[in-house]
C-alpha positions in Angstrom: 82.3 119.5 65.9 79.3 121.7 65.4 78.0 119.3 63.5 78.4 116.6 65.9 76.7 118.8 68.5 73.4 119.2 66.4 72.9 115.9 65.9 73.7 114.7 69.4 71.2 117.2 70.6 68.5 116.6 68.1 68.6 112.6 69.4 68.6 114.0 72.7 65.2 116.0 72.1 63.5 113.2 71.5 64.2 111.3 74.2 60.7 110.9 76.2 58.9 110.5 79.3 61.0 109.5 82.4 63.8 112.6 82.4 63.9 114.6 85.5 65.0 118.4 86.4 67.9 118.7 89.1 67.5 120.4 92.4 63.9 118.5 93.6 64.2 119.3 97.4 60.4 117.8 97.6 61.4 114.0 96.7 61.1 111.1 94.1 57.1 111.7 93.7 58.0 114.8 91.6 60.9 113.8 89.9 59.8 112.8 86.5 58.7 116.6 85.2 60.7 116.7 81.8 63.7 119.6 81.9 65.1 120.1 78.5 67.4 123.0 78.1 69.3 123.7 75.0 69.3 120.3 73.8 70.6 119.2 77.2 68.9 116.2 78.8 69.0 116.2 82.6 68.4 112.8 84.0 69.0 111.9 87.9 70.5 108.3 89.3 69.6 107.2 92.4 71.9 104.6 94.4 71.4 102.0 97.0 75.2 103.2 98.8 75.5 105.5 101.1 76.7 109.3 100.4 80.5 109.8 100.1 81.2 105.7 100.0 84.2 105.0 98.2 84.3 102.5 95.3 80.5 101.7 95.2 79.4 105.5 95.7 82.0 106.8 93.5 81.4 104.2 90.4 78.0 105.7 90.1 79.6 109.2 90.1 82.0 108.1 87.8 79.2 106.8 85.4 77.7 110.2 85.6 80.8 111.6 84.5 82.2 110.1 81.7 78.1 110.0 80.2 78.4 113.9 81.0 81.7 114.7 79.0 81.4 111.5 76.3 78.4 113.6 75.0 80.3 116.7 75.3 77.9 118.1 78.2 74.2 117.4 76.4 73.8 114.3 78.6 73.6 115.9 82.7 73.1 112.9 85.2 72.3 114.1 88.6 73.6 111.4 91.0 71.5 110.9 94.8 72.4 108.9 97.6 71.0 106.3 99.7 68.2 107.8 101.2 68.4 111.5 99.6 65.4 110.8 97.0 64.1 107.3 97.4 65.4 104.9 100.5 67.8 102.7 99.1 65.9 99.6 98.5 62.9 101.5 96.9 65.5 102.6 93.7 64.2 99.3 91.5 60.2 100.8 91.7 61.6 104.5 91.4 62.9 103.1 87.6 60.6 100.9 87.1 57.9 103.6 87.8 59.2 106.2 86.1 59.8 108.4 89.3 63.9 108.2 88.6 65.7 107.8 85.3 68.4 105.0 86.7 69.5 103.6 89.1 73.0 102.5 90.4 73.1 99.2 92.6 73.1 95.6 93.2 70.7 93.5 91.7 70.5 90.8 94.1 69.0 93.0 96.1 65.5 92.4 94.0 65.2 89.0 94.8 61.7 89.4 95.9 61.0 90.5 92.1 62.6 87.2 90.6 64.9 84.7 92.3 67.0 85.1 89.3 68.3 88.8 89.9 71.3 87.3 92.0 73.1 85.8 89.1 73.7 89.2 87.9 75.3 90.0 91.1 77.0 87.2 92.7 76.2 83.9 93.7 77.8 81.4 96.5 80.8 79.4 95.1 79.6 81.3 91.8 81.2 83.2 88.7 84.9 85.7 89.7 84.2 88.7 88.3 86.2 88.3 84.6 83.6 85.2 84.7 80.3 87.5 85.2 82.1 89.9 82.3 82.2 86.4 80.1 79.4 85.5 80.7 77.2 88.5 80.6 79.2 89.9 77.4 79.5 87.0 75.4 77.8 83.3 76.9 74.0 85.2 76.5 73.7 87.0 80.2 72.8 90.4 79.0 70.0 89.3 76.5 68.4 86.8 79.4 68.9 90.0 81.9 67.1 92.5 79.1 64.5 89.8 79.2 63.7 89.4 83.0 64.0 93.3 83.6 62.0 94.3 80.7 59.4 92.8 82.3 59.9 95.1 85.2 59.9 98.7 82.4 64.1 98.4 82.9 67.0 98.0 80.6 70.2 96.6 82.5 73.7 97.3 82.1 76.4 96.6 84.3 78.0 99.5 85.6 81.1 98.1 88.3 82.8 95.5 89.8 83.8 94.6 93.0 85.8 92.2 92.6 86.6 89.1 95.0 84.9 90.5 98.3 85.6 89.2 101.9 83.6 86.2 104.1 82.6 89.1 106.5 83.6 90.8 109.8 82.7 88.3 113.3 82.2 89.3 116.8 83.3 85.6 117.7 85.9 83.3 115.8 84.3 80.6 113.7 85.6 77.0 114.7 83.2 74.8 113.4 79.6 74.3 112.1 77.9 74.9 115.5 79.0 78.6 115.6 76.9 79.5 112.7 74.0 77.8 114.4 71.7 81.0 115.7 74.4 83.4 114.1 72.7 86.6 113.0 74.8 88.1 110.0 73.8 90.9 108.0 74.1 89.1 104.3 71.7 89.8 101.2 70.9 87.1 98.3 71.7 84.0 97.7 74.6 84.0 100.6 71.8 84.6 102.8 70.2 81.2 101.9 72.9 78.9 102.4 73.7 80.4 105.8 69.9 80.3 106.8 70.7 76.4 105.2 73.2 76.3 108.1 71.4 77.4 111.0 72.3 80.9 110.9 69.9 84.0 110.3 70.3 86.5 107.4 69.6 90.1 107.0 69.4 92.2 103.8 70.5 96.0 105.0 71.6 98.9 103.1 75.2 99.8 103.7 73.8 103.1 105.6 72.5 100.7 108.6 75.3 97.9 108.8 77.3 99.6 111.4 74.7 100.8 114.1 72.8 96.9 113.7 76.8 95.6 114.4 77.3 98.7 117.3 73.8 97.5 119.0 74.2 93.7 119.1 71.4 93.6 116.4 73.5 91.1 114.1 76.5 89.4 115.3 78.3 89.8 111.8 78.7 91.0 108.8 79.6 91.2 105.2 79.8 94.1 103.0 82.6 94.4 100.2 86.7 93.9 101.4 89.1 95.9 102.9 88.7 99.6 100.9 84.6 100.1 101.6 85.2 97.8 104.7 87.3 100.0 106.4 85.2 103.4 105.2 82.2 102.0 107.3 84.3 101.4 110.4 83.1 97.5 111.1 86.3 96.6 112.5 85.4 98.7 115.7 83.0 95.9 116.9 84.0 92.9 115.1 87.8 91.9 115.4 88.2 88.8 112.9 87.6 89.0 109.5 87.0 85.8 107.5 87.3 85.1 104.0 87.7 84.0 101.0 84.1 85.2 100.5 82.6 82.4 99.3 78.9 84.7 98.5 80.4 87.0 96.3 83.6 86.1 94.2 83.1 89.0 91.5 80.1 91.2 92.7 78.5 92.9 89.6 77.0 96.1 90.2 74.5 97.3 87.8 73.0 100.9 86.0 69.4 100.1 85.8 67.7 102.9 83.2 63.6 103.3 83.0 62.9 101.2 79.8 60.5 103.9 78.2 63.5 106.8 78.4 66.1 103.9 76.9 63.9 102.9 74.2 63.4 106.5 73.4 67.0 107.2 72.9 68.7 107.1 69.6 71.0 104.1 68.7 73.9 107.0 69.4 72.7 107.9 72.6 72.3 104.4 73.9 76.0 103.1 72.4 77.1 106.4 74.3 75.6 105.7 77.8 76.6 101.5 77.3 80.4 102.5 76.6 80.4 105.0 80.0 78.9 101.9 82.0 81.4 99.6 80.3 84.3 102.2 80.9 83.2 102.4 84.6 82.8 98.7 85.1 86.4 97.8 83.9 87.7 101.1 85.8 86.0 99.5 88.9 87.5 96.0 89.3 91.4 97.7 89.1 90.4 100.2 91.4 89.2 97.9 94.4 91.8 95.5 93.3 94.8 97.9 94.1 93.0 99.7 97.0 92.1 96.5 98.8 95.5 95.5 98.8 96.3 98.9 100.9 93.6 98.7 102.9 94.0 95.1 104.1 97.6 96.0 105.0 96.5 99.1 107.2 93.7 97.2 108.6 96.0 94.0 109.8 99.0 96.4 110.7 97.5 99.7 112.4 94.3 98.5 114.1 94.6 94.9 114.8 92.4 92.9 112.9 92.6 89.4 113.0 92.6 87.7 109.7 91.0 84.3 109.4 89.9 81.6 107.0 86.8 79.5 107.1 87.6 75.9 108.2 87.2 73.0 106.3 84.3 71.8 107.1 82.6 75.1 107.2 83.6 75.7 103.6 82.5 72.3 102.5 79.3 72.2 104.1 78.2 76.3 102.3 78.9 74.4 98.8 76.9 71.9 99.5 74.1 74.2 100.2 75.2 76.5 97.8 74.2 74.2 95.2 70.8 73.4 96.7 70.4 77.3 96.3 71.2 78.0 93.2 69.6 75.1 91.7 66.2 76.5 94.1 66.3 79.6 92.8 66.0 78.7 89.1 63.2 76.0 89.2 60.5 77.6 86.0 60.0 79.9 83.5 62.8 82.9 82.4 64.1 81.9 86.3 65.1 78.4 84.6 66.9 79.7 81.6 69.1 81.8 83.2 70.0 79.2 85.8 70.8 76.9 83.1 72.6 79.7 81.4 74.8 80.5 84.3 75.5 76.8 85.2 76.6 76.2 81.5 78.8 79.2 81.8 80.5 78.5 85.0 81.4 75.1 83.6 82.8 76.4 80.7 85.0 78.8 82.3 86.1 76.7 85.5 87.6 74.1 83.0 90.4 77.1 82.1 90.3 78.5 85.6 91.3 75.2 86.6 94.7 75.6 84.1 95.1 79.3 84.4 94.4 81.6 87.3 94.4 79.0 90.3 98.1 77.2 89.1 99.5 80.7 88.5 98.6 82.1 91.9 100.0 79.0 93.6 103.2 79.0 91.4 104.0 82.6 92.2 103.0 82.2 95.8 106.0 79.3 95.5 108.1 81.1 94.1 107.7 84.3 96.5 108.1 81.3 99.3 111.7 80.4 97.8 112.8 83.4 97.6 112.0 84.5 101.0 
């Protein structure tokens, strides 16, 4: 064990560059100064979620943790909010920069860096989230992903997984095509696209703001996750039906950007270390808002009234349509190309035991539950 120690902790001191001391009351501008204390790296995380948010806020937490104790307390990660060191949408330039060592977020929310950043969070009518696992794990995702954010100083890993989220909370019941026409909706990525496709207007907020634009009239709906972080943020106090399936974000990927000098710096140890607490996480994740959804959806219909609803027909037909159009837009030249291509192969792939598998086994047990009641 001793043993183990000294070698962990000689990797650790040569680790360069981008690790940060804790307790920087004065920002992200100072937050790169180096703090290396007997052989104990200190590195900080900040997060595009608001403080305290369960599920999203906590994965990041939890990514902290199991990094801390897998490398037996040599390996401190200092985890900040939305907002507490960088505003939520700055944390891609904090990493990038060097200002923060990682961050913890969703990386559709860098669109304006490359159009490709949504495949590795979700996509309309895209990958479920064992899909995104497939494909980034073993169909070539993570090497295409190394490739686009190297060019941005950042390795990528994914770090948690929503799961199948929700269509989004409604002030007004949708009936047909005409009700998305001049709908404002707080929805990021690729799902903003197809409803701007639609008529509809799109917003990108951080979770922090949803509420108070819903409260004031400044959207008329919104998506965030499902039930669990749904609830947490209160949206069913000013928008009574909530629609689904979410046809944006089947299997959300979250991800743990890290400043590509500090990763590169790391020893082969280190970095298998930190990948295995992000892998840990991201499976952790996915059961976690599976089961807590479930609760959540039942206390939401049962106690305060929410009126479930599903997209009709039409409405559903006319976002894949678009959908397509959107994904195909997005992935026109260059490393953009290749991973569209990628993704599209991958989806194919997977769909064709989709198609035998998950969709027939839901249905059959859904028949069988029918008989039996």
């Amino acid at each position: 064990m001793i043993r183990r120690r000294n070698l962990l902790g000689a990797g650790l001191l040569g680790i360069g560059g981008a690790a940060a001391s804790f307790g920087n009351p004065e920002g992200a501008a100072n937050l790169a100064a180096p703090s290396i204390s007997r052989n104990r790296r200190r590195l900080n995380m900040v997060t595009t979620w608001p403080k305290g948010l369960p599920g999203l806020g906590r994965a990041a937490e939890r990514v902290a943790e199991r990094i801390f104790s897998m490398s037996e307390g040599l390996i401190e990660v200092k985890v900040y909010a939305a907002g507490e060191l960088v505003p939520p949408f700055e944390s891609f330039d904090a990493v990038a920069n060097g200002s923060a060592d990682m961050y913890h977020g969703a990386e559709y929310y860098w669109t304006a860096k490359s159009t490709a950043y949504p495949f590795f969070t979700a996509v309309p009518f895209g990958m479920t989230a064992q899909e995104i696992m497939g494909w980034i794990d073993f169909g070539g995702g993570q090497a295409l992903w190394d490739e686009l954010s190297a060019g941005f100083g950042i390795k990528p890993l994914q770090g948690a997984n929503t799961g199948h989220q929700m269509g989004g909370w409604f002030r007004r019941e949708i009936t047909s095509l005409d009700d998305l026409v001049g709908l404002q909706m707080r929805i990021p990525g690729q799902g903003g696209d197809v409803l701007r496709a639609l008529g509809g207007s799109a917003k990108s907020l951080p979770g922090g703001e949803i509420y108070q634009a819903l409260q004031t009239g400044n959207i008329d709906a919104t998506e965030w996750v499902g039930p669990w972080n749904d609830y947490s943020l209160g949206f069913y106090r000013e928008a009574p039906y909530y629609y689904g399936p979410g046809f944006h974000e089947p299997g959300a990927s979250l991800a743990v950007g890290i400043n590509l000098k500090l990763w590169e710096g790391m020893s082969e140890g280190e970095q298998a270390l930190i990948k295995a607490a992000c892998e840990s996480v991201n499976h952790t994740s996915l059961g976690e808002f599976t089961y807590q959804n479930s609760v959540y959806l039942d206390l939401l219909v049962r106690e305060h009234g929410v009126q479930l609803r599903s997209f009709p027909d039409e409405v559903v037909t006319a976002m894949s349509e678009a959908a397509r159009d959107v994904r195909y837009a997005s992935g026109r030249d260059g490393i953009e190309k290749r991973i569209y291509e990628s993704f599209e192969a991958g989806l194919k792939t997977m769909a064709g035991w989709a198609a035998v598998s998950d969709g027939p086994y839901y249905a059959a047990r859904a028949l069988g539950r029918k008989s039996r009641d």
